[in-house]
N, CA and C atoms as an extended XYZ file, in Angstrom:
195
Properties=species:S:1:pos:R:3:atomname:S:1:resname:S:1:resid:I:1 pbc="F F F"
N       -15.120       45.444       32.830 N   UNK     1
C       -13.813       45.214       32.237 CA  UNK     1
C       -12.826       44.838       33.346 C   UNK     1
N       -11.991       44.084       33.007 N   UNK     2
C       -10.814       43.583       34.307 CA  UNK     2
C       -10.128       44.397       34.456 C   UNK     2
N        -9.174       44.211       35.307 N   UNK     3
C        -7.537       44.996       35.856 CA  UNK     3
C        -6.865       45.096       34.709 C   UNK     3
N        -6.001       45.557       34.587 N   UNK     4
C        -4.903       45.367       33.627 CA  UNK     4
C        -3.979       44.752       34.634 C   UNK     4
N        -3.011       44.329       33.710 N   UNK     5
C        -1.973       43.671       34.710 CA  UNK     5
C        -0.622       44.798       34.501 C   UNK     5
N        -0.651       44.920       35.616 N   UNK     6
C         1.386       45.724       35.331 CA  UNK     6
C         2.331       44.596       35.276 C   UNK     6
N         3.171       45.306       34.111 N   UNK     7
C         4.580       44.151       34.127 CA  UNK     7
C         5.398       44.538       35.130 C   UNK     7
N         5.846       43.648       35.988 N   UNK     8
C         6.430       43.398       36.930 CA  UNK     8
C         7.499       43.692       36.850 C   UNK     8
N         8.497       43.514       36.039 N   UNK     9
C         9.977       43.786       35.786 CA  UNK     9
C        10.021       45.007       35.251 C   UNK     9
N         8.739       45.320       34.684 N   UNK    10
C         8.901       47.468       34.633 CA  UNK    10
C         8.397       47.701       35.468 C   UNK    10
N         8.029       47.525       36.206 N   UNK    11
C         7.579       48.164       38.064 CA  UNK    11
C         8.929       48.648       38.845 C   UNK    11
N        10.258       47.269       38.710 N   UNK    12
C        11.210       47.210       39.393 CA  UNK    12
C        11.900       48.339       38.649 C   UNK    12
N        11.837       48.935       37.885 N   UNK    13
C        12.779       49.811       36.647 CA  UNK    13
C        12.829       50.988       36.253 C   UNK    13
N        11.257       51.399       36.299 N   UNK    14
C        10.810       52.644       36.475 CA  UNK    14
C         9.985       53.351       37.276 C   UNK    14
N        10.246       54.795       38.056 N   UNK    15
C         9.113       55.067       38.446 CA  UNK    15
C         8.879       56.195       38.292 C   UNK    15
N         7.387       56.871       38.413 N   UNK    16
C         6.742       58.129       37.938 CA  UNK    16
C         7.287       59.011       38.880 C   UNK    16
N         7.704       60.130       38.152 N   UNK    17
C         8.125       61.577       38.302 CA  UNK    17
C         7.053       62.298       38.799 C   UNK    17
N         7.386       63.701       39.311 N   UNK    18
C         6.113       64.116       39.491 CA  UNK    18
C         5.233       65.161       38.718 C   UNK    18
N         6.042       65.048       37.526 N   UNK    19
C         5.769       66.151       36.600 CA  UNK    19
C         5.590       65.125       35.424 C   UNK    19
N         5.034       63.577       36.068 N   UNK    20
C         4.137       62.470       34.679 CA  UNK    20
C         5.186       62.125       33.968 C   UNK    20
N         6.536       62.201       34.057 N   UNK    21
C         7.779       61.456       32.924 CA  UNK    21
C         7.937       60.389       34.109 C   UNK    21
N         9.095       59.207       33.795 N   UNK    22
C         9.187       58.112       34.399 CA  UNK    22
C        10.588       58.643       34.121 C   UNK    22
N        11.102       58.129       35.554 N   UNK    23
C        12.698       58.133       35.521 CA  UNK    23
C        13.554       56.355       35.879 C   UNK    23
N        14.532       55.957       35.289 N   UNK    24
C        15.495       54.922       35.208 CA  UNK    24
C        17.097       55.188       35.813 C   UNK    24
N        16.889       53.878       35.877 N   UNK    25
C        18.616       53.626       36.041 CA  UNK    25
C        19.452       53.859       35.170 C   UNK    25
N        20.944       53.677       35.595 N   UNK    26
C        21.731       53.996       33.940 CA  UNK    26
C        22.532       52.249       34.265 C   UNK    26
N        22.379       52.023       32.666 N   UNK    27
C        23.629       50.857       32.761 CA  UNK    27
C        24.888       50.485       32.734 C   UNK    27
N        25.394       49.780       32.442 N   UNK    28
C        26.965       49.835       32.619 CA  UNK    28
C        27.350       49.809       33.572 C   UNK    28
N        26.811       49.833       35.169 N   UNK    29
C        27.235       49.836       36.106 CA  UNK    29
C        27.694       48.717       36.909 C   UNK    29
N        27.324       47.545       36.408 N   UNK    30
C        27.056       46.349       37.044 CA  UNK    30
C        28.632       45.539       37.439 C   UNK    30
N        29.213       45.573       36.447 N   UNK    31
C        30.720       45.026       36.502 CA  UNK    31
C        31.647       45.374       35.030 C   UNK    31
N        32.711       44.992       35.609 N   UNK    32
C        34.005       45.887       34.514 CA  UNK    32
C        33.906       47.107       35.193 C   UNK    32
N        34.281       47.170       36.387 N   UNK    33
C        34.494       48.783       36.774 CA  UNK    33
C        35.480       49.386       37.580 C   UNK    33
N        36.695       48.246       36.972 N   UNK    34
C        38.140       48.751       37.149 CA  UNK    34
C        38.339       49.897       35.659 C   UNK    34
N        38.139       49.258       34.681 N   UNK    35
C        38.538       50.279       33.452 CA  UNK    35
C        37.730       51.428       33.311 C   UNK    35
N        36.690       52.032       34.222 N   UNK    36
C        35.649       52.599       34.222 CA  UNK    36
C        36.428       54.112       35.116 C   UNK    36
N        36.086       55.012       35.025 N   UNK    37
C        37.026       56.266       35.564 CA  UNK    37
C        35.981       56.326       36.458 C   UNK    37
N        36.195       57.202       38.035 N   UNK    38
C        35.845       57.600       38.972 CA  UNK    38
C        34.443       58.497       38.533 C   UNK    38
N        34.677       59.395       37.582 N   UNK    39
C        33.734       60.294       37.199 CA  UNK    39
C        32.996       59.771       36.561 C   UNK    39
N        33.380       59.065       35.862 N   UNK    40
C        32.418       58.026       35.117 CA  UNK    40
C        31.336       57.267       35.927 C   UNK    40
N        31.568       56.491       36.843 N   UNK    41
C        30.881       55.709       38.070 CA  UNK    41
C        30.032       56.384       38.567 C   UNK    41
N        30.520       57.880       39.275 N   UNK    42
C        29.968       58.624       39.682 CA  UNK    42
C        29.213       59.301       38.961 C   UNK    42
N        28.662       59.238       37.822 N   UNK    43
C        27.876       60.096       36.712 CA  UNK    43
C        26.527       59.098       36.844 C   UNK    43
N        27.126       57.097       36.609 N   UNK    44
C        26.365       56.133       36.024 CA  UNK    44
C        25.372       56.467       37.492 C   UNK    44
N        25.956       56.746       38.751 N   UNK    45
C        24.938       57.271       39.532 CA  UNK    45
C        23.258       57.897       39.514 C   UNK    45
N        23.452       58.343       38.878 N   UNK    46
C        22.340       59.745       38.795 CA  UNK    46
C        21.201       58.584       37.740 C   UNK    46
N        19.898       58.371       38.216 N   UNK    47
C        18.505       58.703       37.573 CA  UNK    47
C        18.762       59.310       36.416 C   UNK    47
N        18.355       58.820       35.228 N   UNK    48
C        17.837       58.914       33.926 CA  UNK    48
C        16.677       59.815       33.805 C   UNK    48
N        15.800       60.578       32.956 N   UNK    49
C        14.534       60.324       32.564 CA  UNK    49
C        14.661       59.750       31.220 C   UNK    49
N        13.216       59.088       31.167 N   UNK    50
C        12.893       58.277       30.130 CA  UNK    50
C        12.944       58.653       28.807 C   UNK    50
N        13.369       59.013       27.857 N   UNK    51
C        13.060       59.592       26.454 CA  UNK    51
C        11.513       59.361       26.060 C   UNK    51
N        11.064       60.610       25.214 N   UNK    52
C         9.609       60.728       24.934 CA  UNK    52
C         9.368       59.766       24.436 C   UNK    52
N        10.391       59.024       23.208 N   UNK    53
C        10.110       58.392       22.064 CA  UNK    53
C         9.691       57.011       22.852 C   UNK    53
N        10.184       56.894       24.496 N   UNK    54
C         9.898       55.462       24.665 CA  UNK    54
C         9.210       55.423       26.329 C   UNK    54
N         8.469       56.596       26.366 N   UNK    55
C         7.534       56.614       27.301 CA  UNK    55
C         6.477       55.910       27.283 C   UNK    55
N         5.455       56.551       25.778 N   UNK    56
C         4.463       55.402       25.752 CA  UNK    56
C         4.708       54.126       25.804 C   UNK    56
N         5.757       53.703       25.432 N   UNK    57
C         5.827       51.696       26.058 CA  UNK    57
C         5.866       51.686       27.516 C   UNK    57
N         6.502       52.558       28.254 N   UNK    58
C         6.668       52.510       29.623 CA  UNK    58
C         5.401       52.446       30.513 C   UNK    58
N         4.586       53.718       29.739 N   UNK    59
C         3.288       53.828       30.318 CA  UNK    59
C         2.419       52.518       30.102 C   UNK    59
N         2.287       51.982       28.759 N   UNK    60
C         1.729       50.691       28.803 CA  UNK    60
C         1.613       49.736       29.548 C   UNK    60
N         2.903       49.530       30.183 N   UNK    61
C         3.650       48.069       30.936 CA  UNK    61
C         3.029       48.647       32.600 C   UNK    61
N         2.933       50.326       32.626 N   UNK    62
C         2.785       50.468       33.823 CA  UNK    62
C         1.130       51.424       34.167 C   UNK    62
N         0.392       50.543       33.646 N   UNK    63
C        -1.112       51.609       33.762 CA  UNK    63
C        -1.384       51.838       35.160 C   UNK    63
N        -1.160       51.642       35.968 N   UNK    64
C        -1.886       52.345       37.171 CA  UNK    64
C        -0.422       53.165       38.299 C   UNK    64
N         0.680       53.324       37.271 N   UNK    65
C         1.534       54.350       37.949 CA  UNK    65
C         1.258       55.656       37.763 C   UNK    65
């Protein structure tokens, strides 16, 4: 049987925890971040984890993480 292929743009997006969840970025951060409060910015900071409901797609895109 072949490789699987990992998707590439979920490689760049997520990566495995060490307790097997995948952790993310948060969005909103990118621009418009004059109207955006200090605490706010500083929150969009912090690593995500992934929600259960949308792990298994994550894991799919990423079989050999």
């Amino acid at each position: 049987m072949p490789k699987m292929k990992t998707n590439r743009g979920a490689a760049k997006r997520f990566s495995r925890t060490a307790k097997g969840g995948y952790k993310r970025g948060q969005a909103f951060r990118s621009h418009i971040l004059t109207k955006k409060s200090p605490k706010r910015k500083r929150g969009l900071r912090e690593p995500l984890q992934v929600s259960s409901a949308d792990a298994k797609a994550v894991r799919q895109m990423l079989p050999y993480s």
